[in-house]
C-alpha positions in Angstrom: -22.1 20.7 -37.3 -18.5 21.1 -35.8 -17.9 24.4 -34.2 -14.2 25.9 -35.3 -12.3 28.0 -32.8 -12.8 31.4 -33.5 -9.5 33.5 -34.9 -9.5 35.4 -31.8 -9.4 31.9 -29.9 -6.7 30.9 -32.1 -4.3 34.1 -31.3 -5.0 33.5 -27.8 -3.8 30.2 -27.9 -0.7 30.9 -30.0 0.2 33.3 -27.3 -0.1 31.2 -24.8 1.9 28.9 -26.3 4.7 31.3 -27.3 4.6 32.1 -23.0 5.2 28.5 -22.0 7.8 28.1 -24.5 10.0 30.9 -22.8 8.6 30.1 -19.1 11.3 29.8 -16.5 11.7 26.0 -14.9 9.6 27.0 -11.9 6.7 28.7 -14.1 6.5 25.7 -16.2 6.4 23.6 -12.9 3.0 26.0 -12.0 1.2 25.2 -14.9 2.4 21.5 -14.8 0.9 21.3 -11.5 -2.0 23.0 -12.7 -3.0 20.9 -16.1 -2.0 17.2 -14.1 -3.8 16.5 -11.6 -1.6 13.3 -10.5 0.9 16.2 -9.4 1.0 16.9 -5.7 2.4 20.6 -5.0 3.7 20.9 -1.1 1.9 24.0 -1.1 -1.3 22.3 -1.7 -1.5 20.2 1.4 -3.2 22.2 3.9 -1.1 22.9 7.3 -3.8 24.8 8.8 -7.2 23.4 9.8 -9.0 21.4 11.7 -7.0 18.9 13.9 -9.3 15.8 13.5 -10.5 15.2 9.8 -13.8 12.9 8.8 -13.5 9.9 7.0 -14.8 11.2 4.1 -13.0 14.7 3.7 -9.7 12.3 4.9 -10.4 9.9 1.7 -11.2 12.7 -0.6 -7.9 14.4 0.6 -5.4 11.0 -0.1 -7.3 10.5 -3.3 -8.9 7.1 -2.5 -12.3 5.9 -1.2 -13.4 5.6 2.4 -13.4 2.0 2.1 -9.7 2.2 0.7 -8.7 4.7 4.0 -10.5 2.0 6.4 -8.3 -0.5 4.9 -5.5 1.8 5.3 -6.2 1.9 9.3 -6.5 -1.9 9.7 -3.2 -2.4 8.0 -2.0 0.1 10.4 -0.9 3.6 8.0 -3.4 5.6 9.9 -4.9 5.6 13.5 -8.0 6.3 14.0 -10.0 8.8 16.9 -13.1 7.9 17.7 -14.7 10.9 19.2 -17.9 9.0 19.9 -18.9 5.6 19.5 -19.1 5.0 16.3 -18.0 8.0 15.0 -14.3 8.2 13.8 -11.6 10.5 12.9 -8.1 10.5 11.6 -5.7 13.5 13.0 -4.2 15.7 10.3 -1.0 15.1 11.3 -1.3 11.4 10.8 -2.2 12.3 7.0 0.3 15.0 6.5 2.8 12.3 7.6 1.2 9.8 5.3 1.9 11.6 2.6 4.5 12.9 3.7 6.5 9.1 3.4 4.6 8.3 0.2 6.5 11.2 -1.7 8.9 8.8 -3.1 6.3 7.2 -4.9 5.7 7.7 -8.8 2.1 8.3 -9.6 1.4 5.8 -12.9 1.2 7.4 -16.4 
């Protein structure tokens, strides 16, 4: 059985619709930023925190696996802290700035 959108779901939506259709340029941007995840907002990136980040937050944060962010440090992107023996950090900053370069990059379609 296929359930159809109500008729209340329906006018909903077709308001919607007729709000993005008159958005302003920067509104639109909002709810670009919000329905494509491959979009990175400045505002997103965190400037407050903690000063050392784990591995795994760090990874989750660029958007690529911990093995991927350890490859990252031996090719030399991102330096490592290791605040006890065997157990690393990478400073904020050094992310922030990561990114930070990478903006010029297009994210695939």
């Amino acid at each position: 059985m296929i359930n159809l959108p109500q008729s209340t779901d329906i006018e909903r939506f077709k308001q919607l619709l007729a709000k993005l259709l008159i958005a302003t340029p920067e509104k639109f941007q909002q709810v670009e930023r919000v329905l494509d995840p491959r979009i990175r907002d400045e505002k997103q990136v965190p400037l407050t925190g903690p000063l050392l980040i784990g591995m795994g937050d760090a990874a989750k944060f660029l958007g690529v696996s911990r093995a991927t962010l350890w490859r990252m440090i031996k090719a030399g992107k991102v330096q490592p802290v290791e605040v006890l023996p065997g157990s690393n950090r990478v400073r904020r900053a050094d992310i922030l700035a990561f990114v930070g370069e990478r903006r010029d990059v297009v994210p695939p379609q």
